[in-house]
C-alpha positions in Angstrom: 29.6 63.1 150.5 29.3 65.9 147.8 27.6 63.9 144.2 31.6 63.9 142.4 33.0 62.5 145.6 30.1 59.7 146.3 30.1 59.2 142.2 34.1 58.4 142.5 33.2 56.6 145.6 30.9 53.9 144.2 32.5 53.6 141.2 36.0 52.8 142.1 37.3 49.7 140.5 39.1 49.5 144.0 37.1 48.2 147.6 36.9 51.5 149.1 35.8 51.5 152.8 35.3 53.4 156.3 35.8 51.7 159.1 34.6 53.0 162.4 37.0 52.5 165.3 34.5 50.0 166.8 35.2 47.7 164.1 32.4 47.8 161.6 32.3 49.0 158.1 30.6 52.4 158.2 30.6 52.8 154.9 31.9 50.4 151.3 31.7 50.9 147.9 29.9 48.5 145.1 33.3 47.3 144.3 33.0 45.0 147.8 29.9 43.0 146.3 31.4 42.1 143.4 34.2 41.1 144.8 33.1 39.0 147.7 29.4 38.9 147.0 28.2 40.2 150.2 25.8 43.5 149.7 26.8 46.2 151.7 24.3 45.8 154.1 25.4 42.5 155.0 29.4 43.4 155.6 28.3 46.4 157.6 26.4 44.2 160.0 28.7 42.4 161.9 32.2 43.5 163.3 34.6 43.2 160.5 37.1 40.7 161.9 34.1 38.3 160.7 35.3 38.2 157.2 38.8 37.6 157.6 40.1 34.0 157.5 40.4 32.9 160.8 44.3 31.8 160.4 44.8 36.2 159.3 43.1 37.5 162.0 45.2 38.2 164.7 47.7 39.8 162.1 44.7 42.0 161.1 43.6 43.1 164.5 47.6 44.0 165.4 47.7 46.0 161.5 44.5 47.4 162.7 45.4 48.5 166.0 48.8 49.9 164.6 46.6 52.2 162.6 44.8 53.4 165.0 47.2 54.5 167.0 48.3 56.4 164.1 50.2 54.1 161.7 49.4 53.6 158.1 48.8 50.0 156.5 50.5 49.6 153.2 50.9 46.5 151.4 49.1 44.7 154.3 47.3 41.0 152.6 44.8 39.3 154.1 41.9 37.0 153.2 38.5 38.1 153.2 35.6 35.4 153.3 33.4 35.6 150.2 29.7 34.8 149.8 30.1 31.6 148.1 32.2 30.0 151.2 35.8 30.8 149.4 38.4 33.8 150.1 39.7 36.1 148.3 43.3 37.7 149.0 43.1 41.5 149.6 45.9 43.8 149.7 45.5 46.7 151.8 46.3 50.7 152.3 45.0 52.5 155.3 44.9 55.1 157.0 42.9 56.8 160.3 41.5 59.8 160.8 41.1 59.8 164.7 38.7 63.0 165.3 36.2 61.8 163.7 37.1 57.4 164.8 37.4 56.0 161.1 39.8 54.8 159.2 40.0 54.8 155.6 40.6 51.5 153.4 41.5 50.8 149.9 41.7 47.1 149.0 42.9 45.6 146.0 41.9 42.0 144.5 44.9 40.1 144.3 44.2 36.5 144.6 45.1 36.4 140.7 48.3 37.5 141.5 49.5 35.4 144.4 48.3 32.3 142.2 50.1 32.8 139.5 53.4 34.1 141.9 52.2 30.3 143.8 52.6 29.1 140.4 55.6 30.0 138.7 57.5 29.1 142.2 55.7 26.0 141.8 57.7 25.9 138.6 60.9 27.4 139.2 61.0 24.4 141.9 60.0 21.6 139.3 63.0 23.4 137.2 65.5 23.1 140.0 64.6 19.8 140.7 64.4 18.9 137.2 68.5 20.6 136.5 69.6 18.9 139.5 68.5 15.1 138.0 70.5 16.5 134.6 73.3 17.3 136.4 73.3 14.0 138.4 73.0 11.7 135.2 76.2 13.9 133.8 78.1 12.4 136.2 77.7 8.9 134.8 79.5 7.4 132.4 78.3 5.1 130.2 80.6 2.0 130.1 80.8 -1.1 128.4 80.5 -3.9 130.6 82.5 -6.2 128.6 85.6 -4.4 126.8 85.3 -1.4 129.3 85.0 1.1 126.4 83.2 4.4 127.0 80.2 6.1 125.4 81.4 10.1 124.8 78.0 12.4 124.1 78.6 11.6 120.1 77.8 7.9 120.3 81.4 6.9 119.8 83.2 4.4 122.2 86.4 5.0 123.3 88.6 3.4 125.7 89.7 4.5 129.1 92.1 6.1 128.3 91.8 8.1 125.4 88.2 9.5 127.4 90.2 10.1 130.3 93.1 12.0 128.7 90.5 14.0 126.3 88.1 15.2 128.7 90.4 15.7 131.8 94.1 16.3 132.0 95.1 12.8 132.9 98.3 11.4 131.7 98.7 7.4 132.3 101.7 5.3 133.0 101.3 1.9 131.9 101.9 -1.0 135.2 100.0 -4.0 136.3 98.0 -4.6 139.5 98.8 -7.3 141.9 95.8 -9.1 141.3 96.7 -9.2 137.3 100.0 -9.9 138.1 99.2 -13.1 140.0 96.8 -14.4 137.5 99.3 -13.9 134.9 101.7 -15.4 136.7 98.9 -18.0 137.1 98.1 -18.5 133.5 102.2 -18.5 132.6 102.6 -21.8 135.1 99.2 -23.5 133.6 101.3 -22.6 129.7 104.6 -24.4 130.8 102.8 -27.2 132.6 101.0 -27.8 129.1 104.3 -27.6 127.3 106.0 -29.8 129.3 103.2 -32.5 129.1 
């Protein structure tokens, strides 16, 4: 590399890499080791694939293989293994150059990212969950146990009816239930026994 190229190179904020064919980093900027902590001599040692979590890899090798049959990657995530034992998610854009058997990476840092998008779905969810319980306890009424009168939003009781035929258009037309009818009809024969006692 010509001293402008190699200076932009090594001093991308981006992982910059070239990645042989064979599967081993032929060449990555400074941006690598402070990202995952690895010096470059250590990630060029071993095959790539070595880095990548074990539960990304087969999607890595298929995204790799697509490019070097002469796709490009973009937008491809992975997670990349970090000195310290922990990963780091990557997003990827790539792209081969078959003549000469590399293919060129750029990889972005985005763990940041995907925790706070894990995070604010964390609480849209607690939101939703939290709306849904609102609009459950709207659906009940407070009502006296006693004189059957109900609570409106203000504080203020009201009976049945005058709820009903405020907050719904309900009209009422006043009869009695069997059961009321027999225990008045009950309560009327226990009257005129008493009378006529």
């Amino acid at each position: 590399m010509r001293e402008p190229e190699a200076r932009f190179f090594d001093l991308s904020i981006d992982m910059l890499c070239f990645l042989g064919f064979d599967g081993r980093f032929r060449r990555v900027n400074s941006a690598w080791q402070r990202t995952l902590g690895f010096t470059p001599e250590e990630l060029m040692s071993k095959p790539f694939i070595e880095f990548v979590h074990p539960d990304d890899r087969e999607r890595t090798l298929n995204q790799n293989r697509d490019v070097r049959s002469g796709g490009q990657a973009r937008h491809f995530e992975n997670r990349y293994l970090c000195k310290d034992g922990s990963y780091r998610w990557l997003l990827w854009t790539s792209t081969a150059d078959p003549a000469n058997g590399v293919i060129y990476g750029i990889a972005r840092d985005v763990t940041e990212i995907k925790a706070a998008a894990a995070e604010r779905e964390r609480l849209v969810q607690d939101l939703e969950a939290a709306l849904a319980e609102v609009k459950t306890l709207q659906q009940f009424l407070p009502i006296c146990s006693y004189c059957k009168r109900i609570r409106d939003d203000n504080d203020y009781w009201h009976s049945v009816e005058e709820y009903l035929l405020k907050h719904t258009n309900t009209y009422f037309s006043h009869s009695i239930c069997p059961t009321c009818a027999e225990r008045l009809h009950h309560e009327l024969d226990l009257e005129e026994q008493d009378r006529r006692k």
